[in-house]
KETOR-237531 format. One record per atom (N, C-alpha, C): x, y, z. Coordinates in steps of 0.05 Angstrom, whole numbers, plus 5000, padded with zeros to 4 digits. Example, Ala and Ser with C-alpha at 12.3 -4.5 7.8 and 13.67 -1.06 7.14 Angstrom:
2
526448865156/524649105156/526449345156/525749555142/527349795143/525850015157/
//
This chain:
108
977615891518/976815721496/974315831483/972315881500/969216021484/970216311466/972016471482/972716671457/974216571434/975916431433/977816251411/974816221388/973416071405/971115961384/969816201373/968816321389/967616591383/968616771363/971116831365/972916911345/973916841314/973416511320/973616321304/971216361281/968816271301/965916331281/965816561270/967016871283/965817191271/968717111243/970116951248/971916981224/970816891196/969616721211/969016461183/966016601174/964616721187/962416811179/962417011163/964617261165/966517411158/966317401125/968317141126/969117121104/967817111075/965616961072/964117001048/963817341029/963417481051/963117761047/966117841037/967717881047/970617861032/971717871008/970617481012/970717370990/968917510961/966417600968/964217720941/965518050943/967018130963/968118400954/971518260936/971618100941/974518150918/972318090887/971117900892/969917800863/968418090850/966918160862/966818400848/967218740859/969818720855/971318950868/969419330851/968519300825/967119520819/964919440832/962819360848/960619410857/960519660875/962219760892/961820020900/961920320876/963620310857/963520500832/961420420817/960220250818/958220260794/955920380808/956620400839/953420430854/952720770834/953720960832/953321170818/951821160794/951820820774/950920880748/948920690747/947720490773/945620450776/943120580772/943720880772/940221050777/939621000745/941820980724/940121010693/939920720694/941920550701/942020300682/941520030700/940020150728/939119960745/940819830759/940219690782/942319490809/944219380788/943119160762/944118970754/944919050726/944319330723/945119450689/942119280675/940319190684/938719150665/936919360656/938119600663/937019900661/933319990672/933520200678/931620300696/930620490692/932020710675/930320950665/929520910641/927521030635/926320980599/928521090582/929221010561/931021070539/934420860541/935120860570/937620730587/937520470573/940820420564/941520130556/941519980573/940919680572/941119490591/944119420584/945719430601/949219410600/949919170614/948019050635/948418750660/949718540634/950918440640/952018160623/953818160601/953618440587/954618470572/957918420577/959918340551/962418250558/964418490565/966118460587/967418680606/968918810582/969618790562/972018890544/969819090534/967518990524/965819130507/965119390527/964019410544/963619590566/965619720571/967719630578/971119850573/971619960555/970419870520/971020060504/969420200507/967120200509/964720380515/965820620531/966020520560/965920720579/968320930567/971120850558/973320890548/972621210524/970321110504/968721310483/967721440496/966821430523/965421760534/967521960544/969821740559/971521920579/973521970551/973021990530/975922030515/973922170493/971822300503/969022480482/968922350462/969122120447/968321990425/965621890418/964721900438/961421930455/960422110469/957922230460/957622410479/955322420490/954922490522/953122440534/953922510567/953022770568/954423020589/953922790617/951722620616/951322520644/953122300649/953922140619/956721950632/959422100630/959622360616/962322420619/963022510649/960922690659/960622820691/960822500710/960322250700/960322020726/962921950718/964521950696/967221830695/968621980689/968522270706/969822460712/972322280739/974822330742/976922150757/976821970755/976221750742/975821480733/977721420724/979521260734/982321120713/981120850699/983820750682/982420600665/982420250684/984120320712/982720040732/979920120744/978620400756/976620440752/974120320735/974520310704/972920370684/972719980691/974419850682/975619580682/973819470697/974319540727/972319540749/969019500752/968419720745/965419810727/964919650710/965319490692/966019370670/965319100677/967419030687/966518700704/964518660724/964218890738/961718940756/959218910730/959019090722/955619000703/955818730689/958218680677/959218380663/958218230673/958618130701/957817890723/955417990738/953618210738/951818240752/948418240735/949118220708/946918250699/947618010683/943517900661/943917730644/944017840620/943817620604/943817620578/942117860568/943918070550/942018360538/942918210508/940518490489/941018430467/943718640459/946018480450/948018750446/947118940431/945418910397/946019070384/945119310401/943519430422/942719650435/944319840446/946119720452/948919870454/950419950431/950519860408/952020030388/951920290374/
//
């Protein structure tokens, strides 16, 4: 019975973590584009857009204009080098839900 329980608790304790890996399934791919644009995309190097909050579609077209050279910028084409477009999607909703409110026009 004490392992039942034991088993029981490592399940349920478990689970939260799980649970925040399905919710945001790009937080491991985005770890790569953290170093310009910070943990939360509220960006971190001088010049770097703050991308956190911004809406996931807008960030897919974005990412979509580097990997398709319509943008250019050797350091995101080299990070979304094998990136499919559930990858990009990914990445996308990851900065979406992890950062706040930016000013868009900075991104255009």
């Amino acid at each position: 019975m004490k392992h039942t329980l034991s088993l029981l608790l490592a399940a349920l304790l478990a689970l939260p973590l799980a649970v925040r890996a399905d919710q945001l399934p790009g937080e491991a791919k985005a770890f790569k584009c953290t170093g310009c644009h910070g943990p939360a995309g509220m960006k971190s190097a001088p010049g770097q857009p703050a991308i956190g909050g911004r809406p996931a579609e807008d960030l897919v077209a974005i990412l979509l204009d580097y990997q398709r050279l319509r943008r250019i910028n050797p350091a995101m084409q080299a990070l979304l080098l094998g990136m499919d477009d559930a990858d990009l999607e990914d990445v996308a909703e990851f900065f979406s839900l992890a950062g706040g409110a930016v000013d868009t026009a900075y991104l255009r």
